[in-house]
VEXMIBA-288209 format. One line per 2 residues: number of its first residue (from 1); their letters; for each residue x, y, z of C-alpha. Coordinates in Angstrom, 2 decimals. Example, Ala and Ser with C-alpha at 12.3 -4.5 7.8 and 13.67 -1.06 7.14 Angstrom:
residues 2
1> as> 12.30,-4.50,7.80; 13.67,-1.06,7.14
This chain:
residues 533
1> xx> 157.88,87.04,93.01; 160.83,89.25,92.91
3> xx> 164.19,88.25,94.89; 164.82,89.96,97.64
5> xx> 168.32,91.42,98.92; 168.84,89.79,102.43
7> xx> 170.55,91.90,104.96; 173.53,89.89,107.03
9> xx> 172.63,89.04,110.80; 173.79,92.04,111.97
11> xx> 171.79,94.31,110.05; 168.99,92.10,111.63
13> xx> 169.46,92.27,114.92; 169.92,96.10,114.93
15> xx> 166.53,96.06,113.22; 165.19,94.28,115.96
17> xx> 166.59,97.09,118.71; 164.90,99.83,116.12
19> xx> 161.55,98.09,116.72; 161.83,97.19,120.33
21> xx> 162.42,100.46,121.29; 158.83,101.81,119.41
23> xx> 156.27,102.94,121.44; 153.86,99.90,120.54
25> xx> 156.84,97.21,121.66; 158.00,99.31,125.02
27> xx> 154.20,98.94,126.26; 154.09,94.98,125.34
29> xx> 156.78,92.72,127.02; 155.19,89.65,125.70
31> xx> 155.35,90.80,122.23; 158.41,91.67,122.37
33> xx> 159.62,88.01,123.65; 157.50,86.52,121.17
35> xx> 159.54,88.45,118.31; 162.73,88.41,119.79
37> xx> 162.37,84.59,119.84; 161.34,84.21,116.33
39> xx> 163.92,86.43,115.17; 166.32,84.77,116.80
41> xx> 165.41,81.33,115.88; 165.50,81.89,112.42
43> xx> 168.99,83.90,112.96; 170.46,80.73,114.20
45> xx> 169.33,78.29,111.59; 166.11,76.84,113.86
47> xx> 163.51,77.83,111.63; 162.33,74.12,111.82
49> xx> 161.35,75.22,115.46; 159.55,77.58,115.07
51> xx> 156.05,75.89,115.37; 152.84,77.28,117.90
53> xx> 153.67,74.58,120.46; 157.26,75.44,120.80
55> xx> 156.52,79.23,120.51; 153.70,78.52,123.61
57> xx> 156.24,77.00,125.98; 158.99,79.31,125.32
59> xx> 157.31,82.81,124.58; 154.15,81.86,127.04
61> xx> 155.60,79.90,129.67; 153.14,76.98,128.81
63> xx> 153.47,73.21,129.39; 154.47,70.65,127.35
65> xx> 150.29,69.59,126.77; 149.81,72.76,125.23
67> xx> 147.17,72.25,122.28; 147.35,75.09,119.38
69> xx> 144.65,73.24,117.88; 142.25,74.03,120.90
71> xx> 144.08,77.20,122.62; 144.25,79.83,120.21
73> xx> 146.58,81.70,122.15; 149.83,81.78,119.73
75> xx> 147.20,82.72,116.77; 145.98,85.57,118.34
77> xx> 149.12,86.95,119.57; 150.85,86.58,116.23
79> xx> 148.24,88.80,114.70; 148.84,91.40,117.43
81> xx> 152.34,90.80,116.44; 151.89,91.44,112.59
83> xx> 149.66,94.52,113.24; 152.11,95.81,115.52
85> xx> 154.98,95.35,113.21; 152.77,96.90,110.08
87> xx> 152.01,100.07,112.66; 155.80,100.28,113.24
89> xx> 156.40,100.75,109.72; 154.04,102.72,108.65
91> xx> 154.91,105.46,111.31; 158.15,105.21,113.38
93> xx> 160.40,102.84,110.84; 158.72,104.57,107.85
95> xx> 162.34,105.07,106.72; 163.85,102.31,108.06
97> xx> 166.32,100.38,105.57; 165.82,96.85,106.57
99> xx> 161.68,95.38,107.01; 161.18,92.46,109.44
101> xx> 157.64,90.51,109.06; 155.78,87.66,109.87
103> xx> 153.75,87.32,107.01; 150.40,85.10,108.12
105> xx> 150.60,81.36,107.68; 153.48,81.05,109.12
107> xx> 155.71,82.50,112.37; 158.71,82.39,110.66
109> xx> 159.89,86.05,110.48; 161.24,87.38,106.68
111> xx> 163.79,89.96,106.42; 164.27,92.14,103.69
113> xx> 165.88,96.23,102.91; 162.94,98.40,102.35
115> xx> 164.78,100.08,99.15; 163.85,97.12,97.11
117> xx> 160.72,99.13,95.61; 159.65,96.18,93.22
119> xx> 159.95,93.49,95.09; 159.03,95.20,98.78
121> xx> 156.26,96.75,96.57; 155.21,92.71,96.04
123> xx> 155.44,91.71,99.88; 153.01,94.64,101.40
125> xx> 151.07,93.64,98.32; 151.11,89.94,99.60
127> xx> 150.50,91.16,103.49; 147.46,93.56,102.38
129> xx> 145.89,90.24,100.85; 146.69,88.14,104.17
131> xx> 144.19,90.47,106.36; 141.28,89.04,107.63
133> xx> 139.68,92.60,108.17; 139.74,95.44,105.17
135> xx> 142.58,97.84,106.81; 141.74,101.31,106.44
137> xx> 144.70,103.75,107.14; 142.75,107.63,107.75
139> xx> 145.60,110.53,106.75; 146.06,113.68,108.33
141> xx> 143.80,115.74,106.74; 145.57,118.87,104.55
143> xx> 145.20,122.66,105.61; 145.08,124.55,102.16
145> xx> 143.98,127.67,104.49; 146.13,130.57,104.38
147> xx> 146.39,130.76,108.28; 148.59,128.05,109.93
149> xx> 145.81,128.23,113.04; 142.85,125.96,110.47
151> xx> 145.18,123.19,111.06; 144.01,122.69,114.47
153> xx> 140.73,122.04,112.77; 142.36,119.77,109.81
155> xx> 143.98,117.77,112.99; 140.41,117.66,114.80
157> xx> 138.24,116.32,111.71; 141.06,113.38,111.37
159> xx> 140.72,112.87,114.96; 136.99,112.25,114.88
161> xx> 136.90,110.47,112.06; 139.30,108.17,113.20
163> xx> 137.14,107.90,116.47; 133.49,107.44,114.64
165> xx> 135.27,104.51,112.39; 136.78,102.33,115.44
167> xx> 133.12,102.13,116.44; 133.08,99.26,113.67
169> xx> 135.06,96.29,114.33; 134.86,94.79,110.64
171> xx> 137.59,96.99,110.20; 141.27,97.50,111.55
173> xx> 141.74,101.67,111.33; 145.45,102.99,111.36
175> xx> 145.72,106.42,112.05; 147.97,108.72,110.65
177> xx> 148.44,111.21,113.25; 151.38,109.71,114.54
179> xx> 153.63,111.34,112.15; 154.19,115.48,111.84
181> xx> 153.94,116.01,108.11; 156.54,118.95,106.40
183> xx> 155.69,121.87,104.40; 155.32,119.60,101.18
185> xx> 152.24,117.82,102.94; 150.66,116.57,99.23
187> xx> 153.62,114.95,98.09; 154.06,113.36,101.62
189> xx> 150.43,112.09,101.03; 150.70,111.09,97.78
191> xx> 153.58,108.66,98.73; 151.81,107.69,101.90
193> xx> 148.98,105.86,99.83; 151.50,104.04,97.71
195> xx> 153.63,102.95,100.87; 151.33,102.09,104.08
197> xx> 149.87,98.71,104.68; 146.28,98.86,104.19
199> xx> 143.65,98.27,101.66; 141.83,101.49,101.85
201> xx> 143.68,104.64,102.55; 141.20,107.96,103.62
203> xx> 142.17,110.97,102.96; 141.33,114.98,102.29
205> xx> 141.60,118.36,102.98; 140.21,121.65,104.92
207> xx> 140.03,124.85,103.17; 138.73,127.74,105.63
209> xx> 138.03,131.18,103.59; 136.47,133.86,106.05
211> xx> 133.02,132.41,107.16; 133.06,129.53,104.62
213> xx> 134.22,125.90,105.18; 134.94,124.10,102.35
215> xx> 136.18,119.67,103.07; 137.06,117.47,100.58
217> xx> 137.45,113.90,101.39; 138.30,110.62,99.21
219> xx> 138.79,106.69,99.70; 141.42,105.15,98.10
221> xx> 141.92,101.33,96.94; 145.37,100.99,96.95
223> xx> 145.01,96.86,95.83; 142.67,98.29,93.16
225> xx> 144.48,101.72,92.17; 141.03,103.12,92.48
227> xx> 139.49,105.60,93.72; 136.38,104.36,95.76
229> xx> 134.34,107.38,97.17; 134.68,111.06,96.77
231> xx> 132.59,113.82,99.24; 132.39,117.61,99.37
233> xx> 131.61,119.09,102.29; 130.28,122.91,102.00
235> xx> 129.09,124.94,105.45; 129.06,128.31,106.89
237> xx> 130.59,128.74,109.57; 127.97,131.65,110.96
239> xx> 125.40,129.09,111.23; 127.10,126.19,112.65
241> xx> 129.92,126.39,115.33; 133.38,124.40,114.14
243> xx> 132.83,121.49,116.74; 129.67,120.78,115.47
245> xx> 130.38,121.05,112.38; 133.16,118.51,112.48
247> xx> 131.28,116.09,114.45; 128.54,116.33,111.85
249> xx> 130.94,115.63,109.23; 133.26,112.94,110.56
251> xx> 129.82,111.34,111.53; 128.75,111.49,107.53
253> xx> 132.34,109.96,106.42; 132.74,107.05,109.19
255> xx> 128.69,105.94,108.60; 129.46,106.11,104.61
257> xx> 132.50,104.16,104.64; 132.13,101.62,107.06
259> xx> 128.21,100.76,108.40; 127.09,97.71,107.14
261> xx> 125.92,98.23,103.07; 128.49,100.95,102.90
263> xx> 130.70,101.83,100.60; 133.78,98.78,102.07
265> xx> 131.32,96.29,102.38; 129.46,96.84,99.00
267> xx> 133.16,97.14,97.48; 134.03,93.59,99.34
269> xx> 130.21,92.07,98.20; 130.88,93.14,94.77
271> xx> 134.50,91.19,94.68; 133.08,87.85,96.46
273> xx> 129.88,87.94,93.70; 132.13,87.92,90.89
275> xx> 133.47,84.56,91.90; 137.26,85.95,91.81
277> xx> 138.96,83.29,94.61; 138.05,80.10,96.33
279> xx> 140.18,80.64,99.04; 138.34,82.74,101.27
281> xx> 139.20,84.14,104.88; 137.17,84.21,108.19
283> xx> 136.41,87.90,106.89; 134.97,86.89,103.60
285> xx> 132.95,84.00,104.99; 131.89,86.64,107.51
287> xx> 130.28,88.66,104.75; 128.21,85.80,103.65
289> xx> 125.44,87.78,106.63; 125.56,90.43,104.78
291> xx> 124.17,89.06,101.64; 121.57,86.75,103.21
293> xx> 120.18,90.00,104.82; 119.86,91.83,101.91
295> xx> 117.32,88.66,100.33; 116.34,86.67,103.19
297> xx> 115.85,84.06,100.46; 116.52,80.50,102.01
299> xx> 119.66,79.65,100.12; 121.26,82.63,101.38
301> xx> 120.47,81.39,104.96; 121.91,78.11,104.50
303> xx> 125.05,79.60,102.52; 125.66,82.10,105.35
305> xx> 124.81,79.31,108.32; 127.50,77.17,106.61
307> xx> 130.27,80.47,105.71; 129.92,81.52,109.24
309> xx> 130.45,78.38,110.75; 133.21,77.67,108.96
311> xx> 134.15,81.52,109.75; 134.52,80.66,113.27
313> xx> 136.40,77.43,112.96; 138.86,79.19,110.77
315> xx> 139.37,82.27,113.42; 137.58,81.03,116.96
317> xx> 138.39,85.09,118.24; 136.04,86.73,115.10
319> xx> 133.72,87.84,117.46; 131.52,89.48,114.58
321> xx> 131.57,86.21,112.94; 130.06,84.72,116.76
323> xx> 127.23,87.31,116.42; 125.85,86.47,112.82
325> xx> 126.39,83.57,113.29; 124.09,83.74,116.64
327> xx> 121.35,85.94,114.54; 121.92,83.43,111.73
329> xx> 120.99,80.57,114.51; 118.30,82.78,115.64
331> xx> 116.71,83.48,112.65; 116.65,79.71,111.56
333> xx> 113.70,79.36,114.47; 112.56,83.24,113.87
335> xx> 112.19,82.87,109.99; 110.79,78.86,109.89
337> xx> 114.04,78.50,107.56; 116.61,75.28,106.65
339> xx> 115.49,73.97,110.22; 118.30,70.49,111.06
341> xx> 117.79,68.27,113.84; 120.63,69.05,116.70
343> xx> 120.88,67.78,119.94; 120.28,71.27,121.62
345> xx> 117.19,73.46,120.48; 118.64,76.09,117.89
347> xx> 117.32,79.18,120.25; 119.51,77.88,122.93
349> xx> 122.13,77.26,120.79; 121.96,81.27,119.05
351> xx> 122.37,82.14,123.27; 125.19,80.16,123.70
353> xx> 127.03,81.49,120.65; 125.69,85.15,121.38
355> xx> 127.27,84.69,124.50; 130.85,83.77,123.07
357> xx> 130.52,86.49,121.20; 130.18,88.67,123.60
359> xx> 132.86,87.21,126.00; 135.17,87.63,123.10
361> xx> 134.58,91.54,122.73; 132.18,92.69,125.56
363> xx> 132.31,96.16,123.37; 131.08,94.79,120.06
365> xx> 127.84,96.20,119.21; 126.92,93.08,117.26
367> xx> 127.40,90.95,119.98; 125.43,92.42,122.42
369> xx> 122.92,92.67,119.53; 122.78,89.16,119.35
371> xx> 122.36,88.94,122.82; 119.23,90.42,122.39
373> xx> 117.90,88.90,119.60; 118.48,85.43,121.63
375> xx> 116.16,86.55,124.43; 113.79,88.23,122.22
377> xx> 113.53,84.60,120.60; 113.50,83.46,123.82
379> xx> 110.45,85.45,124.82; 112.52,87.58,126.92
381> xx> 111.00,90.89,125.60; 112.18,93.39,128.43
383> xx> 115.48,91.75,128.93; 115.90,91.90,124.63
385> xx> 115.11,95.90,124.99; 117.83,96.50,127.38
387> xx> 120.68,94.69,124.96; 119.10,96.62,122.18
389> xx> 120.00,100.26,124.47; 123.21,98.84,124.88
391> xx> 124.11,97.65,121.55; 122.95,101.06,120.06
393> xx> 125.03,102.72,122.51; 128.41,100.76,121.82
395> xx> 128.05,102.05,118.08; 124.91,104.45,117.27
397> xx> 125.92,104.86,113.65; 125.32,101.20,112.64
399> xx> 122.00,101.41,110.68; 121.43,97.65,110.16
401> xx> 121.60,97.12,114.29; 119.24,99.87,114.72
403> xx> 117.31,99.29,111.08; 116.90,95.09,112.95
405> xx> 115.87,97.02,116.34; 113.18,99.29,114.94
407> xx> 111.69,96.48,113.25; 111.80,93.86,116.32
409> xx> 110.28,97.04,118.43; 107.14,98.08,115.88
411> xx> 106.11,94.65,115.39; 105.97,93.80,119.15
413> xx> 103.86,96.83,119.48; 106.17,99.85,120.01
415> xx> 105.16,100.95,116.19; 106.04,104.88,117.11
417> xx> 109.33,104.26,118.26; 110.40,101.24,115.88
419> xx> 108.86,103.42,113.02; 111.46,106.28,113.74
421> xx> 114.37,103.94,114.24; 113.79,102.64,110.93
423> xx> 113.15,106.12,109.31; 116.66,107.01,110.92
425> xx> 118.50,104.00,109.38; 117.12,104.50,106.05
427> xx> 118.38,108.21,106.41; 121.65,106.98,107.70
429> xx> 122.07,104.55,104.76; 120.66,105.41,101.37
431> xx> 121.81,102.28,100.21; 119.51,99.82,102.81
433> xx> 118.48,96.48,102.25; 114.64,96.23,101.22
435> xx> 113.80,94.80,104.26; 113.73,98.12,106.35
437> xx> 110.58,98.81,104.69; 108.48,95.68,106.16
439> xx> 107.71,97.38,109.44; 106.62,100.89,108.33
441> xx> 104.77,98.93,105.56; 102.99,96.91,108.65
443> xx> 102.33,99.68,110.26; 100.29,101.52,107.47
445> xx> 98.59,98.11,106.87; 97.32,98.26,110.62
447> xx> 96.41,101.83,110.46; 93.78,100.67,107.42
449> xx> 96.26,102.52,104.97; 96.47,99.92,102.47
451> xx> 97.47,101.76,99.52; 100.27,103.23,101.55
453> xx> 101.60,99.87,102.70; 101.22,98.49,98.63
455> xx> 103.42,101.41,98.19; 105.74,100.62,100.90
457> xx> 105.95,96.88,99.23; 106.73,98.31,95.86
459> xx> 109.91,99.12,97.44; 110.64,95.21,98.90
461> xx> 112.43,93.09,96.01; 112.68,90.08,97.68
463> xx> 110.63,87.10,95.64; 111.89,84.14,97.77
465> xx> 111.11,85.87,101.18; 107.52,84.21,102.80
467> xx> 106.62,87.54,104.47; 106.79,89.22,101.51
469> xx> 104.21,87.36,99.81; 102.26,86.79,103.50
471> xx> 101.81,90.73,103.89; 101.18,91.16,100.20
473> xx> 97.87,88.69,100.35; 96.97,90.68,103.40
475> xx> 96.84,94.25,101.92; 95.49,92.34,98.79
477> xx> 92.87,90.83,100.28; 91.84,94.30,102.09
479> xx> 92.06,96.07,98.74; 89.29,93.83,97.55
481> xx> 91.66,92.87,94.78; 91.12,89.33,95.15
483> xx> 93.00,87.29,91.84; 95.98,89.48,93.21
485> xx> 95.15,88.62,96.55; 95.05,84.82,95.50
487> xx> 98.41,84.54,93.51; 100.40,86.15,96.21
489> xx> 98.53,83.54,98.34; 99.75,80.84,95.75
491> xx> 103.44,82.15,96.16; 103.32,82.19,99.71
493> xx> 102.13,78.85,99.61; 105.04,77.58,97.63
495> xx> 107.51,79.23,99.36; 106.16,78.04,102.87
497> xx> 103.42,74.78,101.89; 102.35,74.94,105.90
499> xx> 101.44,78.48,106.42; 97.99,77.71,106.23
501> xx> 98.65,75.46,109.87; 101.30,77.74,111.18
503> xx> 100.78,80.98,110.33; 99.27,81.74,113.68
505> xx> 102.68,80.27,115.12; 104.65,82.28,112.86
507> xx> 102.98,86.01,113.78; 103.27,85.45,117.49
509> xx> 107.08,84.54,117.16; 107.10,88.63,116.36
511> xx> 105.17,89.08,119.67; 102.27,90.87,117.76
513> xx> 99.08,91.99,119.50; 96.26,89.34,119.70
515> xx> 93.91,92.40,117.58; 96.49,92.81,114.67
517> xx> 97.32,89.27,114.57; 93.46,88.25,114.11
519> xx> 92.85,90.73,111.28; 96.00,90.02,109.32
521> xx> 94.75,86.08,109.76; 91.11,87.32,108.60
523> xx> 92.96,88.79,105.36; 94.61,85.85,104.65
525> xx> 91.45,83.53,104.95; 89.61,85.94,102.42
527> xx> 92.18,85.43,100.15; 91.48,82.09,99.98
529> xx> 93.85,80.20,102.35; 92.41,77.81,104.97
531> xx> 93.84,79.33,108.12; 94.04,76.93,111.45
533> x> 92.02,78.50,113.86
């Protein structure tokens, strides 16, 4: 790493005024002790000193017992801290000559002058790998119209968008409209991705020509120097009115970008497949979920079970992490998969970490998502709808929460409304896992359409998944095909040797109707297998 010029004490300290007196600092008086005291530590040759338990007694008035190792307290303050500090400079000390941080893995403050390109070029570099979250910092969006007025508009879509993407916690937004951007508005942009602290940087433009409306909007890695995701936006204004329109539209960017199997999390997938560290964060552990959802294979339930756990440990405030973790728990009893002996039953234990979740961040959408799925487990069907309302309301745009919902509703017997939630999702995200197709393919299945639910199936790629091979010797079986009908039986059998005891067991976990359950059980038995009755 390149050397960095050190500025003298007193450079320091009139740093430390500079940032005391921002916004962010005036409206947080323990943050302001708790970097004051660092600062001043390490200013005085202390930097020995500066450990959690010392910082909890003198920052947090705490007692001498104080346990960092059980009372995360000075953790999650420090990260308020370094996202606080990384705000400051991004907006209010943007020019600033000297840079205080507290880089994570340590509280022990680093000073620097800013005008060290290389080497300060190095440090944000070294910060933007320390998040836990992908940081996504959303520009002011350009006015190339010719009347000054469109920039009201330019302002609004950057507003929304910035309001549609706090909706999802994986990710820490910055916001750019902190800052009134000159005349020469490109170039400020331009040096605005290179500069701020965040992995992704959104920007684009508004171009307003009489009664056309023309938006241009792209995603930027700046670890990568790529460019992620590009989007035109083309409407008349005569047919839709501006609000609309930029609700629409900052709707279309936030669920792109963001949603679960968007364009971040693919990115952050793709990364983690290709094997490219071992030393993963709570965040990366936390996207273990993501790929067990996309297979449902049994290895990917014990990798994620394992990742999130040890997501949690790592960061005991990752409330997302909670929730998987919860549904991962949940799904353990749901899905008949890597079942351990434990002293409590597993569906108690998803409530009890749902619950933690939830206490964490009472507006996560996950969490109160995995609320629900531990009373729906719990045969708590009306209580489960009610989370399921909520959760959707916290974050409507997250089409894996209401892709899981539709399916939990049409397979408990709501098939008209689960069937639309799922049609939604898939809408919402092109880019889906292969389960969303499961319910609408049950649903043709109990209608008698069993050509149209083979079709559906054609769409699930999922080999190691039990239910894909269960529903497959159903509609099968009810085709008359019966060798095809037989060697899905044979793979269902190897992926799951007791179905023919417990497939009864398994269907009414779902809370299916007695009617649907008997002929999907009559399929099977024609097939071959030698159902319990």
């Amino acid at each position: 790493m390149a050397t960095l010029i050190k500025p003298n004490e007193a450079e320091v300290k009139a740093q430390l005024d500079c940032i005391l007196q921002g916004e962010e600092f005036a409206r947080s008086p323990k943050i302001t002790h708790f970097l004051k005291h660092v600062v001043t530590e390490t200013l005085e040759g202390k930097k020995q000193y500066i450990k959690a338990h010392t910082i909890a007694i003198n920052v947090f008035q705490k007692d001498k017992n104080f346990d960092p190792q059980t009372d995360p307290l000075v953790r999650v303050n420090a990260v308020r801290l370094r996202r606080m500090l990384r705000h400051y400079y991004s907006f209010e000390g943007k020019n600033d000559e000297v840079v205080i941080d507290v880089v994570k893995g340590s509280y022990v403050p680093r000073f620097y002058f800013q005008n060290e390109s290389h080497a300060a070029s190095e440090e944000i570099t070294d910060l933007v790998k320390g998040h836990s979250f992908p940081t996504i910092a959303v520009l002011s969006f350009r006015n190339l119209s010719e009347k000054l007025s469109d920039s009201n508009f330019a302002d609004g879509v950057t507003h929304e968008i910035v309001s549609q993407l706090t909706k999802f916690k994986e990710l820490v937004v910055i916001a750019r409209s902190a800052i009134n951007l000159s005349e020469d508005r490109q170039a400020n942009t331009q040096q605005l991705k290179k500069i701020i602290d965040a992995r992704y940087v959104l920007s684009g433009s508004v171009r307003i020509d009489e009664d056309n409306l023309r938006i241009n909007v792209e995603l930027d890695d700046r670890v990568s120097h790529s460019n992620v995701w590009t989007h035109s936006y083309n409407e008349k204004l005569s047919v839709k009115g501006m609000l609309e329109i930029q609700d629409e539209i900052a709707m279309h960017v936030a669920t792109t970008i963001a949603q679960p199997y968007g364009v971040i999390i693919r990115k952050e997938l793709a990364h983690l497949n290709r094997g490219l560290t071992d030393n993963f964060t709570a965040y990366e552990l936390f996207l273990s979920y993501f790929q067990f959802i996309s297979t449902f294979s049994p290895i990917d339930h014990f990798r994620a079970r394992e990742a999130l756990e040890e997501s949690v440990r790592m960061d005991p405030q990752f409330s997302d992490a909670w929730a998987a973790l919860a549904i991962i728990y949940a799904q353990e009893y749901q899905l008949s998969m890597n079942q351990i002996e434990r002293d409590v039953d597993v569906r108690e234990l998803a409530n009890q970490t749902a619950r933690r979740a939830l206490k964490i961040d009472p507006n996560n959408s996950r969490s109160r998502f995995a609320i629900a799925i531990a009373k729906l487990i719990n045969g708590e069907i009306e209580g489960s709808k009610e989370d399921i309302a909520q959760a959707l309301g916290l974050n409507p745009n997250n089409s894996l929460i209401l892709a899981q919902s539709g399916l939990f509703l049409a397979l408990s017997g709501r098939w008209e409304k689960g069937i639309e939630m799922l049609e939604h999702a898939k809408v919402m995200n092109p880019a889906h896992p292969d389960f969303y197709y499961f319910p609408i393919a049950f649903n043709f299945y109990r209608q008698g359409l069993f050509n149209e639910a083979l079709r559906e199936m054609n769409n699930i790629h999922m080999p190691e998944y039990f239910w894909t091979h269960f529903l497959l010797t159903a509609i099968y079986s009810a085709l008359g095909e019966t060798k095809l009908a037989e060697k899905s039986a044979h793979q269902l059998q190897r992926l799951y040797p007791d179905i023919e005891e417990k497939a009864r067991f398994e269907l009414k976990k779902w809370n299916m109707q007695s009617e649907f359950i008997e002929k999907l059980l009559n399929d099977l038995t024609q097939a071959g297998l030698k159902i319990a009755w």
